[in-house]
C-alpha positions as CSV (number, residue, x, y, z in Angstrom):
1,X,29.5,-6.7,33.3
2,X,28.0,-3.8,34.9
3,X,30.3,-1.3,33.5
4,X,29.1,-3.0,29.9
5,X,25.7,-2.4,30.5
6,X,26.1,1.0,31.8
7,X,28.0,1.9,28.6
8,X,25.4,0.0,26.3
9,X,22.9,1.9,27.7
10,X,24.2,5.2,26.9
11,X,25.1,4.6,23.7
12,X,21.4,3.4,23.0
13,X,20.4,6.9,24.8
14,X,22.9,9.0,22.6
15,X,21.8,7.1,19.4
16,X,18.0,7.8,20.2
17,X,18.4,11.3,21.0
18,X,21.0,11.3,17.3
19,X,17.7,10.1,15.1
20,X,15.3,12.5,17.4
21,X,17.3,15.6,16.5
22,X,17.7,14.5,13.1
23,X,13.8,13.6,12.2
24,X,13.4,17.2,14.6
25,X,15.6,18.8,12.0
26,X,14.3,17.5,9.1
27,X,10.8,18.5,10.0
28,X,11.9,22.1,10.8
29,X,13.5,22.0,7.0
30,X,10.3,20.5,5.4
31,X,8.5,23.2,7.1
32,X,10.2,26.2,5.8
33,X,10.7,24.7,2.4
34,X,7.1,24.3,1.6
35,X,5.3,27.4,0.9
36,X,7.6,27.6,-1.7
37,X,7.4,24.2,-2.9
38,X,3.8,24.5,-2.8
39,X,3.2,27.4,-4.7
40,X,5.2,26.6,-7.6
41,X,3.8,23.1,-7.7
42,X,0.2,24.7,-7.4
43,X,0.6,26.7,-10.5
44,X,1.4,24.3,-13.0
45,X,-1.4,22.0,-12.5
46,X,-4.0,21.1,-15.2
47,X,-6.5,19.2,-13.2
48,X,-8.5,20.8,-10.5
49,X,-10.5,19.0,-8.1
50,X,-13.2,20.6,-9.5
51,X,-12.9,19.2,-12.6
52,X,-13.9,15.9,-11.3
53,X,-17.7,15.3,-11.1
54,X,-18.7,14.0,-7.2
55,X,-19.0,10.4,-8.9
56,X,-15.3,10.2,-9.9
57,X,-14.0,12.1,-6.6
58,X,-16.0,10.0,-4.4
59,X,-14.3,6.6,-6.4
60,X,-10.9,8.1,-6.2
61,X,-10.8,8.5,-2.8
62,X,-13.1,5.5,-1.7
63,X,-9.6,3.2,-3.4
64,X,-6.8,5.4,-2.7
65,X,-7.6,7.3,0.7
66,X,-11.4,6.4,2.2
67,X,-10.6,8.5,4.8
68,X,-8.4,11.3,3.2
69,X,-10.9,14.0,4.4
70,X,-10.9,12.7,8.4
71,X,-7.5,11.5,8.8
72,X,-4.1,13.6,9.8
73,X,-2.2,12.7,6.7
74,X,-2.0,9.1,8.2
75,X,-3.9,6.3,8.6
76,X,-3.2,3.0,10.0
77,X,-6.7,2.2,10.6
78,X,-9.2,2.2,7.8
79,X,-9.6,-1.1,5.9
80,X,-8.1,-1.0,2.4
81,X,-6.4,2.6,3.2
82,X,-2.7,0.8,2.6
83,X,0.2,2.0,4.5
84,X,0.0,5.2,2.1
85,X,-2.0,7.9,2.0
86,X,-2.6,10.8,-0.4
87,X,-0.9,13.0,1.8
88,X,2.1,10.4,2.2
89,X,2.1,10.0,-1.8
90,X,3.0,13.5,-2.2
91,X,5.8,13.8,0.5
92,X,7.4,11.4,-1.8
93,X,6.9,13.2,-4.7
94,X,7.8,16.9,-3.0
95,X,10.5,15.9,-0.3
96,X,12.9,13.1,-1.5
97,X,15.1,12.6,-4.5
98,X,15.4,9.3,-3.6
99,X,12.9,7.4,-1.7
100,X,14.1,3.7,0.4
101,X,12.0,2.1,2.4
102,X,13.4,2.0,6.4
103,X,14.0,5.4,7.9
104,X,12.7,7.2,4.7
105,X,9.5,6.0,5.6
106,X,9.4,7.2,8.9
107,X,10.6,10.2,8.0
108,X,8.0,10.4,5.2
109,X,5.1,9.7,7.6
110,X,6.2,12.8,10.3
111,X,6.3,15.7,7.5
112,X,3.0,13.5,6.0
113,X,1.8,14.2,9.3
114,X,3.4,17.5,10.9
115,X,3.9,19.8,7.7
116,X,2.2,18.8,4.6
117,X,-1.3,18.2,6.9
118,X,-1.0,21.2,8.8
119,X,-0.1,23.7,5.8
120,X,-1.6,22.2,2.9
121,X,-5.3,21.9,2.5
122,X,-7.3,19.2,2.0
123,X,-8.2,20.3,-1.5
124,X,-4.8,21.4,-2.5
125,X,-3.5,18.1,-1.6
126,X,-5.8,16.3,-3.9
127,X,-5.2,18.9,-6.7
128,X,-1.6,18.1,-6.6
129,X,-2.2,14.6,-6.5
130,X,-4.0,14.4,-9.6
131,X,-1.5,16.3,-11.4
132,X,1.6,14.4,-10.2
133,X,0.8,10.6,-10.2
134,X,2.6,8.5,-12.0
135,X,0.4,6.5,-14.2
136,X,2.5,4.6,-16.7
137,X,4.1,4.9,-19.6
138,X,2.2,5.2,-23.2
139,X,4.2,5.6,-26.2
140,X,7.4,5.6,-24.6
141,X,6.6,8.6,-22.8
142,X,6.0,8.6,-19.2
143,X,2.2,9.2,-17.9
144,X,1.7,11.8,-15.5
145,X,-1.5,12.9,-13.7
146,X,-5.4,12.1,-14.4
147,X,-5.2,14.5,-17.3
148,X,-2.3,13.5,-19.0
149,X,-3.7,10.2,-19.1
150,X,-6.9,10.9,-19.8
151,X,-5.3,11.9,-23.1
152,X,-2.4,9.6,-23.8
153,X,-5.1,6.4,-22.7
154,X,-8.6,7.5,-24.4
155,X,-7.6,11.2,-26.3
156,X,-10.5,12.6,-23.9
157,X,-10.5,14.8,-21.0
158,X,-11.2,13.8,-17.6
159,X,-14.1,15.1,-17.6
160,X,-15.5,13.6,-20.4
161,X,-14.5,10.0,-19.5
162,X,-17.0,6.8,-19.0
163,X,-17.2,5.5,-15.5
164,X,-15.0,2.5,-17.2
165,X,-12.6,4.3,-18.1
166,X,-12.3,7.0,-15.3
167,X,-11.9,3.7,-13.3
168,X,-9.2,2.0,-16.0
169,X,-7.1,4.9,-15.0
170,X,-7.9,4.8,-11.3
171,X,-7.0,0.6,-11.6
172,X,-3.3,1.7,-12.7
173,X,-2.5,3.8,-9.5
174,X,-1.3,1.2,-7.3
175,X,1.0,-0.4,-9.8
176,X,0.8,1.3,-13.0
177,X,2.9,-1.4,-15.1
178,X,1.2,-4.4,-13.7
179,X,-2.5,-3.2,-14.7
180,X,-1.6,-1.1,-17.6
181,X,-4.4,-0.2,-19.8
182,X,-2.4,-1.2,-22.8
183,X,-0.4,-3.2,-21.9
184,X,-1.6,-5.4,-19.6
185,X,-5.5,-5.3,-20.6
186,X,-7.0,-8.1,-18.5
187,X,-5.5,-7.6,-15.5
188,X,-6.5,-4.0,-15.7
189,X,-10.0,-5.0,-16.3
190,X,-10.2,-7.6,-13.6
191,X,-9.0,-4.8,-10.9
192,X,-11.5,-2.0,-12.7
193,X,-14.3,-4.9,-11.8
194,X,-13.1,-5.1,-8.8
195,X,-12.9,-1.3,-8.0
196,X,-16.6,-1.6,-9.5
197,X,-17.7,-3.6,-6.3
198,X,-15.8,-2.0,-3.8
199,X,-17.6,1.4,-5.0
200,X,-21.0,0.0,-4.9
201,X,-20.8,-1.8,-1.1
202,X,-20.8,-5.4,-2.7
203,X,-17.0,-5.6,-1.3
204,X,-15.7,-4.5,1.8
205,X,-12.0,-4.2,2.3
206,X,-11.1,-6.8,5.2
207,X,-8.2,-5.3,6.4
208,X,-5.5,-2.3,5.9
209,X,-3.6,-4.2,3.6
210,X,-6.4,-5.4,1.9
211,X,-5.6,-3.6,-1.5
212,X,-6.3,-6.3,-4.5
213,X,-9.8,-7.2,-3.4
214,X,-9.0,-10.7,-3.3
215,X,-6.0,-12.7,-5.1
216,X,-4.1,-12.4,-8.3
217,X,-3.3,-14.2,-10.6
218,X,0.5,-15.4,-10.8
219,X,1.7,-13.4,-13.9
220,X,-0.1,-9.9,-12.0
221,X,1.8,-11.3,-8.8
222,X,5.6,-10.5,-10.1
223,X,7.0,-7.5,-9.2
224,X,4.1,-6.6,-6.7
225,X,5.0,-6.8,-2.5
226,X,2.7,-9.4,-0.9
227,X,-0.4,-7.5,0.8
228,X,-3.4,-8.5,0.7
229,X,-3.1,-11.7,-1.0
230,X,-0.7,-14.8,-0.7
231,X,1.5,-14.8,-3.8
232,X,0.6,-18.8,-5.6
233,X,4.7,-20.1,-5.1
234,X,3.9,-19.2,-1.2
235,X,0.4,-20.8,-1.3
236,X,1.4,-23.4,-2.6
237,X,4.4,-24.0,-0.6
238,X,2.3,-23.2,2.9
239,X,-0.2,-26.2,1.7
240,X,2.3,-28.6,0.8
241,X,4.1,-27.8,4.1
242,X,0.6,-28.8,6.0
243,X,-0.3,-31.9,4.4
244,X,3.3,-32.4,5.3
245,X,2.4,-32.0,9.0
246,X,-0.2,-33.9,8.5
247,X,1.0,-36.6,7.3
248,X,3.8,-36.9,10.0
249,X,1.5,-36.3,12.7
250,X,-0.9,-39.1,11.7
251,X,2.2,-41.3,11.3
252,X,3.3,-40.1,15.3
253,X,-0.5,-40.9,16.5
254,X,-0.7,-44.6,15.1
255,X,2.9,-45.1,16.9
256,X,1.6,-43.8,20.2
257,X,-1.4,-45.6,19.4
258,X,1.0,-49.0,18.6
259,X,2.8,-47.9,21.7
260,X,0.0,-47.5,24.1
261,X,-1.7,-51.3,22.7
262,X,2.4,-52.9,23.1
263,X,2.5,-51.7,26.8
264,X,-1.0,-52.3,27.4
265,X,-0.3,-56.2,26.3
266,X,2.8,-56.5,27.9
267,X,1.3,-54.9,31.5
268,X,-1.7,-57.4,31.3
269,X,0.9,-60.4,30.5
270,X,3.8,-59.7,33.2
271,X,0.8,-59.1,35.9
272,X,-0.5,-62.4,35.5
C-alpha cells in the first residue's frame, strides 16, 4: 500500500510539472509570435478608439470590461466583468484556431495575462477589439467589428450613430444571435434597456456573473450558458422540488407530533 502511494504520488508530480512546462512553453511561443501578429492585425483596422466619442467608450467598457483600464488582462473581481475580458476576447481571436473550454481557458487566461497585457497597450487592445468582434450575421454575411456593423445594421458610421443604436450594437456582443438587431428585435431591445440602466447607476451588477441584468425570458434562454439568471425549466423545477420538501416535511412533523401525543397517552395510562 505504501509502495502505491509512493508511486501515485510521483506520477501526480510528473504530470504537474508535464502541464507547467507545457503552459511555460506555450507562453514563451505566444510571446515571440506577437509583435508580428500584432502589427499586421494593427494595420488593417478601420475603427480607432478615437473614433468613438467618450459617451460610447465609456458604455462599451462600463458592459464588456468596467475595469479594462485597471485590471492585468483579468479580472475575477468586478461585478458584471464575466469570466472574459477584453484582453481575454482577443487571445481567442489572435492565439487559437480552435477554442474548448477546459485547459484552453487556462491557457487563454496566462497569455491574457503574461503576453498580450504586458506588450499590447491598453489602447491597442481596444482598437483591435472593435475591429475584430463578432457581431452577427446580416444578409448572410458575417458581421465583424463596430464599423462593419454600424454599416450592415443602420448604413451609418459609428460615429454618427444614436445612443440607441450605438447600444443595439453593443446589446449583440455577448450573444450576437440571441439579441440580434434583426432578427431577434425584442430581445435586443429589452437588453439595450437594460444596458440603458446599468450606464446611468439605476442598476448595479450584483455579482461577476451577473451579465443579463436580471432574467430572460425562455425563448432568449436557449442556447445561452446559465450566468446570471436561473434558466425557467430549472426555476421551475427548483420550486416544485421545495414545495415538495415541504410538503413531506409537514407530513414528518404531524407524525412526530401523533407520535409524541401516542406515547404521551400511553406513559400517563401504564403509570397509573
Amino acid at each position: 500500500m505504501k509502495k502505491f502511494r509512493k508511486f501515485l504520488s510521483r506520477l501526480c508530480l510528473i504530470l504537474l510539472v508535464i502541464i507547467v512546462l507545457y503552459f511555460a512553453f506555450e507562453i514563451i511561443k505566444a510571446c515571440l509570435v506577437t509583435p508580428r501578429i500584432m502589427e499586421k492585425a494593427l494595420k488593417n483596422v478601420t475603427t480607432k478608439v478615437s473614433d468613438l466619442n467618450q459617451w460610447q467608450l465609456n458604455a462599451l467598457l462600463a458592459i464588456e470590461d468596467p475595469n479594462f483600464y485597471e485590471h492585468k488582462g483579468v479580472d475575477l473581481r468586478t461585478p458584471g466583468a464575466g469570466l472574459t475580458t477584453i484582453t481575454q476576447s482577443l487571445t481567442k481571436v489572435f492565439y487559437f484556431n480552435q477554442f474548448k473550454l477546459g485547459l484552453a481557458k487556462i491557457k487563454q487566461t496566462l497569455i491574457a495575462r503574461y503576453v498580450v497585457d504586458k506588450l499590447v497597450t491598453k489602447d491597442d487592445q481596444l482598437t483591435l477589439f472593435l475591429n475584430t468582434i463578432y457581431l452577427g450575421e446580416a444578409k448572410g454575411k458575417a458581421v465583424f467589428g463596430f464599423e462593419h456593423a454600424a454599416k450592415a445594421y443602420y448604413n451609418k458610421r459609428v460615429g454618427n450613430l444614436t445612443e440607441d443604436e450605438y447600444l443595439s450594437i453593443v446589446a449583440m456582443i455577448i450573444a450576437p444571435h440571441n439579441f440580434h438587431i434583426v432578427d431577434c428585435p425584442d430581445a435586443n431591445a429589452e437588453r439595450t434597456k437594460r444596458i440603458k440602466k446599468v450606464i446611468s447607476g439605476d442598476y448595479q451588477p450584483k455579482h461577476l456573473m451577473d451579465l443579463y441584468y436580471g432574467e430572460l425570458d425562455e425563448e432568449t434562454q436557449k442556447g445561452l450558458p446559465p450566468a446570471s439568471y436561473v434558466p425557467s425549466s430549472i426555476k421551475a423545477w427548483c420550486l416544485k422540488s421545495l414545495q415538495s420538501i415541504k410538503v413531506k416535511l409537514k407530513m414528518l412533523f404531524q407524525w412526530l407530533l401523533q407520535l409524541l401525543v401516542t406515547g404521551k397517552y400511553y406513559l400517563e395510562n401504564t403509570s397509573r
